[in-house]
C-alpha atoms as one frame of an Amber mdcrd trajectory, in Angstrom:
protein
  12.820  -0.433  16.192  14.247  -4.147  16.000  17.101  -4.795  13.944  16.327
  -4.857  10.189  17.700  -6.865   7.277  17.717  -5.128   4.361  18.757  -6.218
   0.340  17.162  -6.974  -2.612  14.385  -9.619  -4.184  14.179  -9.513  -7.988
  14.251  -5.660  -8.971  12.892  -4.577  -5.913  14.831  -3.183  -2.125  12.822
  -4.907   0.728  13.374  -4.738   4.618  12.663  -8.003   6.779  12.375  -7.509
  10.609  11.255 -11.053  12.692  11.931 -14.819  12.085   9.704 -17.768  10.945
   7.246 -17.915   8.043   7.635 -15.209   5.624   4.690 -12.422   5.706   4.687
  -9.949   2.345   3.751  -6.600   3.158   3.625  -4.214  -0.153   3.834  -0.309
   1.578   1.374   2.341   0.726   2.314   5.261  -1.296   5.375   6.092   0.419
   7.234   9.826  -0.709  10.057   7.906  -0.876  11.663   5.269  -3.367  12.929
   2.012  -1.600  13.353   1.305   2.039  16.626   2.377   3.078  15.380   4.855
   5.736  13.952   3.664   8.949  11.099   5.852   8.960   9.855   4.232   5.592
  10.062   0.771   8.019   8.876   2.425  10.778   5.316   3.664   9.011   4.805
   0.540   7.167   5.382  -2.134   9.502   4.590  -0.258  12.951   0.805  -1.840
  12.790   2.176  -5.588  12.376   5.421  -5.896  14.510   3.131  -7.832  16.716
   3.541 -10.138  14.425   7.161 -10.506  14.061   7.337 -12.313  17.124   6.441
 -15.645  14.993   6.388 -14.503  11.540   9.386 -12.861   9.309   8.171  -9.892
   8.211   9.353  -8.857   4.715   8.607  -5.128   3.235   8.548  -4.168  -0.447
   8.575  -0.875  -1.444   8.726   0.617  -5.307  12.257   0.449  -6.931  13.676
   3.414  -8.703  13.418   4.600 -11.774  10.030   3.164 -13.039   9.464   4.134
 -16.211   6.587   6.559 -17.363   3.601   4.631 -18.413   3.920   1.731 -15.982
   0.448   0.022 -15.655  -0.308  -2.006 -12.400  -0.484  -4.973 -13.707   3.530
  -4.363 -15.036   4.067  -3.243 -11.451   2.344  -6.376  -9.756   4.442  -8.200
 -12.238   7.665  -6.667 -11.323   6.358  -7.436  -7.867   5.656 -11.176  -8.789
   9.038 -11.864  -9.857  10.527 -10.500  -6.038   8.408 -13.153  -5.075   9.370
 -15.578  -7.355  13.147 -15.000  -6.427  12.586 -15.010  -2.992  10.333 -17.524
  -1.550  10.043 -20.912  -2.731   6.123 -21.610  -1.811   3.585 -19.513  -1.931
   3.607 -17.108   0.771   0.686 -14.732   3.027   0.630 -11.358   1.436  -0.285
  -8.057   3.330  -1.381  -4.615   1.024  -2.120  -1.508   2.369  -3.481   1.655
   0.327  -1.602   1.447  -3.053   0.408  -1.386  -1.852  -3.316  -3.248  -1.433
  -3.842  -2.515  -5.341  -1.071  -3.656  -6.198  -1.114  -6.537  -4.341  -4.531
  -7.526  -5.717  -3.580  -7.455  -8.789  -0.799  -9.655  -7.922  -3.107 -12.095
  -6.464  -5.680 -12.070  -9.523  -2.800 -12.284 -12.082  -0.034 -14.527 -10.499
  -2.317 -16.336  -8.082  -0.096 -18.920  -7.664   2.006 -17.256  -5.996  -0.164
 -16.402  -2.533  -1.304 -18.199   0.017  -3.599 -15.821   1.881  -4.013 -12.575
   1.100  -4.872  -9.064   3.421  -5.790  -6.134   1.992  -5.534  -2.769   4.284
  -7.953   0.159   3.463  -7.566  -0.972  -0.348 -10.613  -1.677  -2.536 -11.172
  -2.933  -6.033 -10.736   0.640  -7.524  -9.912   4.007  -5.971 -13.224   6.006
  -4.803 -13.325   9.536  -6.645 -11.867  11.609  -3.510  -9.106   9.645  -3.904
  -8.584   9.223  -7.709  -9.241  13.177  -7.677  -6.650  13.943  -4.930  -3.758
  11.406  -6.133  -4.654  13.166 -10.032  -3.626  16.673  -8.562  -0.384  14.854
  -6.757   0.493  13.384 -10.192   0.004  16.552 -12.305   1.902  18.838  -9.719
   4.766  15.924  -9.819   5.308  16.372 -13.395   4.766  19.888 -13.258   8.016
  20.095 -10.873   5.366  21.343  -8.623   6.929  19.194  -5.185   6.365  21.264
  -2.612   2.500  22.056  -3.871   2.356  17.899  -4.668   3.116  17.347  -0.899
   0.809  20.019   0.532  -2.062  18.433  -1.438  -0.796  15.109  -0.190  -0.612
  15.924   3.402  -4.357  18.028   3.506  -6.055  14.673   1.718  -4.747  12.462
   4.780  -6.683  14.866   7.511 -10.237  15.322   8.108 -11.483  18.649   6.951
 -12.260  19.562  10.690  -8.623  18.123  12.189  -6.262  20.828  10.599  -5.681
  20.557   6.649  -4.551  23.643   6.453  -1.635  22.647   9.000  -1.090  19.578
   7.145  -0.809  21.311   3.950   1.466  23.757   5.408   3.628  21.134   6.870
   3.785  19.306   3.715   4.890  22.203   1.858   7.684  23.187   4.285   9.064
  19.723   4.391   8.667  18.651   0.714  12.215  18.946   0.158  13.574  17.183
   3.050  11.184  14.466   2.712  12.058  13.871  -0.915  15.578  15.639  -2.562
  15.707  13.432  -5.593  13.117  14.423  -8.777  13.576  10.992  -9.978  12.109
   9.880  -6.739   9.276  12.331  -7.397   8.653  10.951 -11.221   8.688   7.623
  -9.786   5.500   8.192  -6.900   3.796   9.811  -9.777   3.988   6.311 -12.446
   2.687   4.924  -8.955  -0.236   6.875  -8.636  -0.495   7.103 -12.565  -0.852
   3.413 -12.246  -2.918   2.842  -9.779  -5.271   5.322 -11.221  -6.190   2.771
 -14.021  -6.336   0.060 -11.739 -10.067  -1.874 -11.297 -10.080  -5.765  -9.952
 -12.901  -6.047 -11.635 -11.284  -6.044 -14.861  -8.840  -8.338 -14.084  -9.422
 -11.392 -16.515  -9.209 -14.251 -13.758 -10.330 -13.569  -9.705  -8.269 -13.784
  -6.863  -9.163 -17.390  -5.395  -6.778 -16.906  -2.282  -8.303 -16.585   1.275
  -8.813 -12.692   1.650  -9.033 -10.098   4.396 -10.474  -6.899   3.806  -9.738
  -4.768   6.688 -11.288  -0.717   6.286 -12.174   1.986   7.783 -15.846   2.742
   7.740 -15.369   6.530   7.600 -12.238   6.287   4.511 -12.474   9.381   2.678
 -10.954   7.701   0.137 -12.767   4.825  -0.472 -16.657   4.212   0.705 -17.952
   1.514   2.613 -20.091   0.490  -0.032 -17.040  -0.047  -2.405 -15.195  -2.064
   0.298 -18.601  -4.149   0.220 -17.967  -4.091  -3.559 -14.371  -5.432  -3.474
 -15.500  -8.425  -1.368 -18.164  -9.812  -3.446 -15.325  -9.964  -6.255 -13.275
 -12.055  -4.079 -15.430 -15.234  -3.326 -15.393 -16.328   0.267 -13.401 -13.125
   1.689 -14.378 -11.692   5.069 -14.870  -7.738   5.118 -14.098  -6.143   8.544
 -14.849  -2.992   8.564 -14.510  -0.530  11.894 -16.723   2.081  12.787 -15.147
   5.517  13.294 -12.198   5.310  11.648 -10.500   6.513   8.273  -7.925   5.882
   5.892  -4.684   6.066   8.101  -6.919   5.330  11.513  -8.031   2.087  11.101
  -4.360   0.787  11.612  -4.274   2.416  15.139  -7.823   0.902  16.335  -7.341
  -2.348  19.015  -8.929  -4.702  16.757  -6.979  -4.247  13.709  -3.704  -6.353
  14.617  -5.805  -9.415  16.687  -7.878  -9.674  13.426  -4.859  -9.562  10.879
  -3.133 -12.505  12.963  -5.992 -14.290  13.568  -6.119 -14.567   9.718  -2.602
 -15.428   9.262  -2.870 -18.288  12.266
């Protein structure tokens, strides 16, 4: 990994690898608050290092201690104001998963504030596999349920025929190293709580910035019909969707990072 600069924008920790313009990536639900380990760096930014060879790449994950309640339009707000302290013209803004939602609503409520705009197996709402599976993550959360939160978490990221009762396993076993902190816990679950109500199509004004909607044709969490969906709310995005792959996959195939820089050149 290349030597990362790390501090804080606003009320939010970031993580900046790379020089030159600045590129915004908001993670995806992450186990963990913040980005003071590497392999919170690692996961998010892995896909776009490419990138950092012209651009300054600038991570944002959730800060701690979020209070119960939180709706994603306080969180893109909270979000907003990193920006706001940290870039003095609009900037290119990358989302993936959660980090997509909340960076949509970002762009339809402080529009001002983006230049262009790619969203990363995110859609205008979460598809019911996904609103179901992040519901039982929540409830176990607040239960004190962790290590049954993380086996859920784990089986919903692999294909029913690749293992899920591994993944589960796994999940359980390492729930505690992953995550020692409750408050850490209470904070994924506002997250997910938040993003649960979230629906771009609500939002009062639309996202006018140049959009990328890259996907997964086979996401278990969204459909391809919803991704279709999301880009008729955003006038004059481009949808790219890629046969064969899923939620996590799509970041792996060989067209995903030429057609994120291509947009951002």
């Amino acid at each position: 990994m290349v030597e990362v600069e790390r501090g804080v924008y606003g009320s939010l920790p970031y993580a900046a690898v790379g020089s030159g313009p600045p590129l915004v990536v908001f993670a995806g639900l992450m186990p963990v608050t913040g980005v003071g380990g590497d392999a919170v760096v690692n996961s998010a930014l892995h896909p776009l290092l490419p990138l950092a060879a012209s651009r300054r790449l600038v991570l944002f994950n959730r800060r701690a201690g979020l209070p119960r309640g939180m709706t994603m339009a306080e969180l893109a707000g909270e979000h907003a104001e990193a920006l706001r302290d940290a870039f003095a013209a609009p900037v290119d803004l990358v989302g993936t998963s959660t980090g997509g939602s909340i960076a949509a609503q970002l762009s339809a409520d402080h529009g001002e504030l983006v230049g262009r705009l790619a969203l990363i197996s995110a859609a205008c709402r979460l598809g019911p596999v996904g609103k179901a599976m992040q519901a039982q993550v929540a409830a176990s959360i607040r239960r004190g349920a962790y290590r049954r939160a993380a086996a859920i978490a784990a089986a919903g990221l692999v294909p029913p025929w690749r293992g899920k009762v591994v993944a589960a396993a796994a999940g359980w076993l390492l729930a505690r190293r992953l995550v020692r902190d409750p408050g850490q816990w209470a904070d994924m679950a506002t997250t997910i709580e938040a993003e649960d109500g979230f629906d771009l199509a609500s939002c009062p004004v639309p996202i006018t910035a140049p959009t990328l909607i890259v996907a997964g044709r086979d996401d278990r969490f969204y459909s391809a019909a919803l991704f279709g969906q999301t880009a008729q709310l955003i006038a004059g995005s481009h949808l790219h969707l890629i046969s064969g792959r899923g939620h996590i996959t799509v970041m792996r195939d060989r067209s995903f990072t030429p057609a994120v820089a291509a947009f951002f050149t």
